[in-house]
C-alpha positions as CSV (number, residue, x, y, z in Angstrom):
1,X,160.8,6.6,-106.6
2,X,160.3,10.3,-106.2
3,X,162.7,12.5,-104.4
4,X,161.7,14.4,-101.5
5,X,163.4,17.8,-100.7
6,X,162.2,19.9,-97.5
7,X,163.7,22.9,-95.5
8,X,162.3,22.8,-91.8
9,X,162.4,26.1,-90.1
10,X,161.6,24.7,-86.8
11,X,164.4,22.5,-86.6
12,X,166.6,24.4,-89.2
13,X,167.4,20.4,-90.7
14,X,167.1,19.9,-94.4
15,X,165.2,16.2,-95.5
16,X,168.2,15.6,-98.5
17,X,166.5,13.7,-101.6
18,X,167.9,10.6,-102.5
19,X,170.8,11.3,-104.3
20,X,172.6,13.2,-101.7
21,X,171.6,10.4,-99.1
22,X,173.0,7.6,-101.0
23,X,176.6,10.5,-101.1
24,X,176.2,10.6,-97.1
25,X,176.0,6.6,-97.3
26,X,179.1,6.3,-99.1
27,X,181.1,8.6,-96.9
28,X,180.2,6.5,-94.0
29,X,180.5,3.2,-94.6
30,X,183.8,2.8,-96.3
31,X,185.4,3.6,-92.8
32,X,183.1,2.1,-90.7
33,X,185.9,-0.6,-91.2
34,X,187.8,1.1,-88.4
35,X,187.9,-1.5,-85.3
36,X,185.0,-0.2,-83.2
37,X,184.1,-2.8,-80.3
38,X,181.6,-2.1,-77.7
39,X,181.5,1.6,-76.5
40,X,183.2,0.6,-73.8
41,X,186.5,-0.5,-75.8
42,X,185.9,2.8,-77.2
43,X,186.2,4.7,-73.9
44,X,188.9,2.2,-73.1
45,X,191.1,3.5,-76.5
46,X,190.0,7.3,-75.2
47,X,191.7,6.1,-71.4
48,X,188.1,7.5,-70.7
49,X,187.0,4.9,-68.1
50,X,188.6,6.2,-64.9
51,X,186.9,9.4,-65.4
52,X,183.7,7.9,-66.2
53,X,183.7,6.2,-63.2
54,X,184.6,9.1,-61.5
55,X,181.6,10.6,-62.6
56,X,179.0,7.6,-61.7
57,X,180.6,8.2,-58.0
58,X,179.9,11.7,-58.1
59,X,176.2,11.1,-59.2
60,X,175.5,8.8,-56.3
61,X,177.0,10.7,-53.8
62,X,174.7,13.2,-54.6
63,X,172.0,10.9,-54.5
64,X,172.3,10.6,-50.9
65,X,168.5,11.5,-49.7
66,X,166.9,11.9,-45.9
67,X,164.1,10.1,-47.9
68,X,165.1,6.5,-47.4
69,X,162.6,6.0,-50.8
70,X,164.2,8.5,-53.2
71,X,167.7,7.9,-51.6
72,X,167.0,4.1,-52.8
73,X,165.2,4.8,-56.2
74,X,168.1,7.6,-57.0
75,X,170.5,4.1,-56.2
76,X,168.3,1.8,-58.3
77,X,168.2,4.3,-61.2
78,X,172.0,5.5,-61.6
79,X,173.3,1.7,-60.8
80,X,171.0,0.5,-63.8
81,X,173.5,2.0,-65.5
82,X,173.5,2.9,-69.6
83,X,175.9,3.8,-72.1
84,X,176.8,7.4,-70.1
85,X,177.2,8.6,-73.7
86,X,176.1,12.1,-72.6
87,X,178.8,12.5,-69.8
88,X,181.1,11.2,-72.4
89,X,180.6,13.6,-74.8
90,X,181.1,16.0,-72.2
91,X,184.2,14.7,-71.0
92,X,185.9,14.3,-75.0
93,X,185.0,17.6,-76.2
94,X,186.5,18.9,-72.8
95,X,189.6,17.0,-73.9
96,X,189.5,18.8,-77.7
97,X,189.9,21.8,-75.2
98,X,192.5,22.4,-72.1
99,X,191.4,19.4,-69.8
100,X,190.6,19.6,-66.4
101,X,188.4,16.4,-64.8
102,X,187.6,19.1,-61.9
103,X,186.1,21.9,-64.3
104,X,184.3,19.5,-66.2
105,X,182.9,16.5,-64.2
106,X,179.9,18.6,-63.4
107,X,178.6,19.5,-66.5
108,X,179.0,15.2,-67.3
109,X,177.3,14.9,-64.2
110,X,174.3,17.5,-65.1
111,X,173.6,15.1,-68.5
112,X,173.5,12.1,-67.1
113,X,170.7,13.2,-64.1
114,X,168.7,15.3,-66.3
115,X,168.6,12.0,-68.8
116,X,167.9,9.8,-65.9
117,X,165.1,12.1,-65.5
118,X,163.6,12.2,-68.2
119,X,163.3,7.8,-68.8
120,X,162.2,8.4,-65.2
121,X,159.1,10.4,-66.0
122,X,158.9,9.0,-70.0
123,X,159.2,5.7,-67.8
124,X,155.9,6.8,-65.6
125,X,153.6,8.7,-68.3
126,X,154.0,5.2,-70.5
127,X,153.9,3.2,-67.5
128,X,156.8,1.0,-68.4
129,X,157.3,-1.9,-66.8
130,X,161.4,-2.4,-67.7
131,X,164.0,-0.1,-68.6
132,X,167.3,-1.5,-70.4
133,X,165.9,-4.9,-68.8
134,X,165.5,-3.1,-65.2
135,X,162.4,-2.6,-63.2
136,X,161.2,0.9,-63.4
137,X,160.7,3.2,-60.5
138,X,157.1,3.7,-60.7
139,X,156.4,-0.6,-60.8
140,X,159.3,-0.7,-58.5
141,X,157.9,1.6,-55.8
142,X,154.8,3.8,-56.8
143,X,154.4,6.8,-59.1
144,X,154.6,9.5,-56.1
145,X,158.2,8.1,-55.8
146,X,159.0,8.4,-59.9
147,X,157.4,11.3,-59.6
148,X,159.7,12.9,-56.9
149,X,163.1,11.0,-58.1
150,X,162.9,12.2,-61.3
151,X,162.1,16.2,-59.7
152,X,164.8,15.6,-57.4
153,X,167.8,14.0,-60.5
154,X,166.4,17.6,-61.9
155,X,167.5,19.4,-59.1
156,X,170.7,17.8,-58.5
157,X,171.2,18.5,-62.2
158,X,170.8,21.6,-61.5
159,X,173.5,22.2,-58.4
160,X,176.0,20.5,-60.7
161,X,175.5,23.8,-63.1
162,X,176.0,25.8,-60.4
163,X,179.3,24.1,-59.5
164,X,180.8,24.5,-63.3
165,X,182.8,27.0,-64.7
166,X,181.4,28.6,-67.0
167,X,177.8,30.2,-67.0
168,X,176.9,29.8,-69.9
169,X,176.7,25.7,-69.5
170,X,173.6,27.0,-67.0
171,X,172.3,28.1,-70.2
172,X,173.4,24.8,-72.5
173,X,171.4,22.7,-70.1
174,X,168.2,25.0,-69.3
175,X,167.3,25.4,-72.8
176,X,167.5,20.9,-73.8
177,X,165.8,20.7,-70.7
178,X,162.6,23.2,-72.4
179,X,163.2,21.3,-75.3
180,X,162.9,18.0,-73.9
181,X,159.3,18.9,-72.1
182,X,158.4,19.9,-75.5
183,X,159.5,17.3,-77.7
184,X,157.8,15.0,-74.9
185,X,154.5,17.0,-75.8
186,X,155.1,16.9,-79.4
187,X,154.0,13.3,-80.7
188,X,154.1,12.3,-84.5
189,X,150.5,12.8,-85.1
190,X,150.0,11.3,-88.8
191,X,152.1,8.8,-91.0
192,X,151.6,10.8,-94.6
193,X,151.8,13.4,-96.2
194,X,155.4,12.6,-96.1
195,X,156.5,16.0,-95.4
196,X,154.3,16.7,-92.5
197,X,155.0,13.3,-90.8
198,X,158.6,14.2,-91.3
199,X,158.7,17.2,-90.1
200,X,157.1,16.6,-86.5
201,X,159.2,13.3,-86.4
202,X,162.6,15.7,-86.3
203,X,160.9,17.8,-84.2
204,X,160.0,15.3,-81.9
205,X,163.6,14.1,-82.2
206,X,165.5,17.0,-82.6
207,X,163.8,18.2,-79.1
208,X,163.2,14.7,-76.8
209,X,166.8,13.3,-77.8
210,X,169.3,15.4,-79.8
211,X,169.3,18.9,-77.5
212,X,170.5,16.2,-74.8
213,X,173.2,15.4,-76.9
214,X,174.0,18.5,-78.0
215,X,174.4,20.4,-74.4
216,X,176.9,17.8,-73.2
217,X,178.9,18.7,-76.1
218,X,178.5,22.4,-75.9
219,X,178.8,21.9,-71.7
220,X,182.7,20.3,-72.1
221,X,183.8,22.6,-74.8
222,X,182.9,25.5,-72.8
223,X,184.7,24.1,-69.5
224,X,187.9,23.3,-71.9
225,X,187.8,26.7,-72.6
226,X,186.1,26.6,-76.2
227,X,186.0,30.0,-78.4
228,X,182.5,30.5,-79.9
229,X,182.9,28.7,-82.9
230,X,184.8,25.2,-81.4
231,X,181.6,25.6,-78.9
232,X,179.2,26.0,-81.8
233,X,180.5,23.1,-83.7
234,X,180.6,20.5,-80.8
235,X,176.7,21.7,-80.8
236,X,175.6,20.8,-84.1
237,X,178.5,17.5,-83.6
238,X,176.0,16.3,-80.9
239,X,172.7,17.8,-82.4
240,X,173.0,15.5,-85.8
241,X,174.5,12.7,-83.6
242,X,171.5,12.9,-81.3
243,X,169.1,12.1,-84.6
244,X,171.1,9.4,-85.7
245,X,170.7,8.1,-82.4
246,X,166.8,8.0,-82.2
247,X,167.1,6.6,-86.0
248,X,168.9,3.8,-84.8
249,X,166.4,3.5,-81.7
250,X,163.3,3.6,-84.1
251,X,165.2,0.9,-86.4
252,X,166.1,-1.3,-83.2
253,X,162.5,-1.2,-82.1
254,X,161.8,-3.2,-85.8
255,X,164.7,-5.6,-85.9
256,X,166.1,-5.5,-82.7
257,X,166.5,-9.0,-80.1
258,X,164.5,-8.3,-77.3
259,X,166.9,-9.4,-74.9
260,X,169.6,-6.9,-76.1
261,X,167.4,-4.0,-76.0
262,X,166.0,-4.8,-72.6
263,X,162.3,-4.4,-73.8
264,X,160.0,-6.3,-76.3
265,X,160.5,-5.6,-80.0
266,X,157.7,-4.0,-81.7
267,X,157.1,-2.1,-78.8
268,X,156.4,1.7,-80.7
269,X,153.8,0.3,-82.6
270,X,152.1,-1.1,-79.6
271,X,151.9,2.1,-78.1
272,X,150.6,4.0,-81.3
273,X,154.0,5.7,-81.5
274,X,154.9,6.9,-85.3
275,X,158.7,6.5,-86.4
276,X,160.6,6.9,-89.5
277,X,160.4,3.1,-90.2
278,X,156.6,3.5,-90.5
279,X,157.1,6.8,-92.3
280,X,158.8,5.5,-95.0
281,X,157.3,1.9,-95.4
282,X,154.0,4.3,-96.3
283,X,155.7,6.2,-98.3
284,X,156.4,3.3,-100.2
285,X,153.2,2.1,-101.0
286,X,152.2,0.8,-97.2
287,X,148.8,-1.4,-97.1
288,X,145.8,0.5,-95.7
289,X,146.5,-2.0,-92.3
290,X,149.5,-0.2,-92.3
291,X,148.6,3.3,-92.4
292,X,145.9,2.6,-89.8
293,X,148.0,0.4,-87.0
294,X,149.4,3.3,-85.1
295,X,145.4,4.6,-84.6
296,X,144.4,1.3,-83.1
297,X,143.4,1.2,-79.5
298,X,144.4,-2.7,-79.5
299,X,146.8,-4.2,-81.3
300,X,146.9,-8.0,-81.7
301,X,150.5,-9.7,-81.7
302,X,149.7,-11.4,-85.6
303,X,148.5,-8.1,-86.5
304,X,151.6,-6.6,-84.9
305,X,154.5,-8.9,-86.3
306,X,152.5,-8.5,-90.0
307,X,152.8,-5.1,-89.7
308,X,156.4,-4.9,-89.1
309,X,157.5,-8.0,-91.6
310,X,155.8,-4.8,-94.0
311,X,158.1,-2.0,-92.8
312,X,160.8,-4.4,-93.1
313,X,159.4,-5.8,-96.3
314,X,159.0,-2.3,-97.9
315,X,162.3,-0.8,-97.4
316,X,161.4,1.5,-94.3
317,X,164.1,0.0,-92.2
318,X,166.7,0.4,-95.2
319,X,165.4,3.8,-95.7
320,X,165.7,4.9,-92.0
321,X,169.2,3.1,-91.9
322,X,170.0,5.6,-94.5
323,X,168.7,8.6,-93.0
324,X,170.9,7.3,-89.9
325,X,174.1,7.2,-92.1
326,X,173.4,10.6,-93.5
327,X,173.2,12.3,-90.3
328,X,176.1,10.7,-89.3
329,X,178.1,11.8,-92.0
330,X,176.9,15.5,-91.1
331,X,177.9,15.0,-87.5
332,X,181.3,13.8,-88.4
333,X,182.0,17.0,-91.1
334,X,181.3,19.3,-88.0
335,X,184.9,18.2,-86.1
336,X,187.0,18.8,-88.8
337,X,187.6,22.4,-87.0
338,X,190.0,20.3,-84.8
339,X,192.8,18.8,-85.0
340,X,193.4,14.6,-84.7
341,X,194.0,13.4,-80.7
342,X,192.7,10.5,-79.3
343,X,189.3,12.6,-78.1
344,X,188.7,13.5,-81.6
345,X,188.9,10.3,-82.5
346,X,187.0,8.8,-79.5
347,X,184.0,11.1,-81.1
348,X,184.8,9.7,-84.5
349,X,184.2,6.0,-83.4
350,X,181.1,7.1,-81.3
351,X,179.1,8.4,-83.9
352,X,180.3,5.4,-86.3
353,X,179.1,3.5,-83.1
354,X,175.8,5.1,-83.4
355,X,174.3,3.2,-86.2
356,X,176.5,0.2,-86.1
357,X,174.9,-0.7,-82.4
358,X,172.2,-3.4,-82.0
359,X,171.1,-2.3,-78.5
């Protein structure tokens, strides 16, 4: 097979050819025997889970609405839980700092409710009928009230800026937030040539999901008292761990049980939504079906499942497993500024959580 080598300006990543991917494999999955568990037993190593909780109280005592509607969609939303891998991040780079739960609960805060957000709008412009197995807000009530709920998680996002203590996390926040609107606008609009596909796909992803993994990190650094270049590396930590993440989403959406990920499988393909899966399965010789499923207005269900026995079939899972791996690896090299702790560590197992996860 050919290898592929492109710099992309936009999103300042380089697509590595084969060689150095297969490298990036090899420093990942020899200590991916480390004892991971379920992200919670991670956070439960990191003695993470009081302040976590802390931080889900926070959130819905801000949530508190004279609108008995958003007051009870703000509820529905935060108690439907998720991972809180944003205000985690926040909270362990805080800890790779001078630790304060008081200078940093905040800026863990402001993640999740601008993330809760966003799925609340993505949730309304897709018209999803479940979240992570949950009824959305718009099928739940109407989309006037997903509308306002997720305008109002923005503003209380915003407050909790206000309240941290350092500016600049104003900043962190304002600018993932610009890029999340964009990515949002950004779709994957073709599945070859390779490059171009690849390109808007890491735009896409760099912008909808990795800047919102990125401020978080930047965000607790800052409020642990970070220098420039602790701050700047917990960035590009979250950044690269933020595309592994959407790799590992995109992968799920081909392999994944439907009643771990809380929404059927197949479900990008249904919608006409290009991932890397796709990408590379046409890459590698895809059957014209292929290369025209994510232009159909309708997609059958045999059409559907033959489509991504194919993917599966023609190495675009393995390939995108890789990618996920590689990233990973990159994510990783960034913390070797600091020094071992049981944050640092907590990070560590988080990212090799990333692409380990089935949900």
């Amino acid at each position: 097979m050919a290898a592929y080598r492109s710099t992309l300006s936009e999103t300042g990543l380089e697509v590595l050819d084969e060689p150095r991917v297969e490298t990036a494999r090899n420093v990942v999955v020899t200590p991916m025997l480390r004892r991971l568990g379920t992200v919670g037993d991670i956070f439960e190593r990191a003695d993470l889970l009081d302040d976590l909780r802390a931080v889900e109280r926070l959130m819905l005592a801000r949530a508190a609405s004279r609108s008995d509607a958003i007051a009870a969609a703000s509820e529905h939303t935060i108690r439907a839980g998720g991972k809180r891998l944003r205000a985690a991040m926040a909270l362990l780079a805080a800890r790779l700092g001078r630790y304060q739960l008081d200078a940093v609960i905040h800026a863990a805060a402001a993640a999740e409710l601008i993330h809760a957000a966003s799925l609340i709008h993505d949730d309304l412009v897709d018209q999803a009928d479940l979240r992570r197995g949950h009824v959305t807000v718009h099928t739940r009530w109407n989309n006037d009230v997903a509308l306002m709920t997720g305008d109002f998680f923005f503003a209380l996002a915003t407050g909790e800026m206000a309240l941290s203590p350092d500016p600049r996390i104003i900043t962190y926040y304002a600018d993932a937030v610009q890029k999340i609107v964009a990515g949002e606008l950004s779709p994957v609009t073709v599945v070859e040539p390779f490059d171009t596909a690849l390109h808007q796909y890491l735009y896409k992803t760099g912008s909808k999901t990795a800047s919102l993994f990125e401020a978080p990190c930047k965000a607790g650094m800052a409020a642990g008292g970070g220098n420039e270049e602790q701050i700047a590396a917990l960035g590009r930590f979250g950044y690269d761990l933020g595309i592994a993440f959407q790799i590992m989403d995109d992968v799920l959406d081909f392999i994944g049980d439907e009643r771990t990920l809380g929404k059927p499988a197949g479900n990008d393909l249904r919608q006409g939504t290009i991932t890397l899966p796709l990408i590379y399965a046409v890459l590698d010789g895809g059957s014209p079906a292929l290369r025209r499923i994510a232009f159909l207005p309708d997609v059958d269900e045999a059409t559907l499942q033959a489509a991504i026995l194919e993917v599966v079939e023609r190495g675009g899972v393995e390939r995108t497993l890789e990618s996920a791996r590689h990233f990973v690896a990159q994510a990783l090299s960034h913390l070797d500024l600091f020094p071992s702790s049981r944050a640092r560590d907590a990070l560590i197992d988080l990212a090799y959580f990333t692409v380990e996860r089935r949900a």
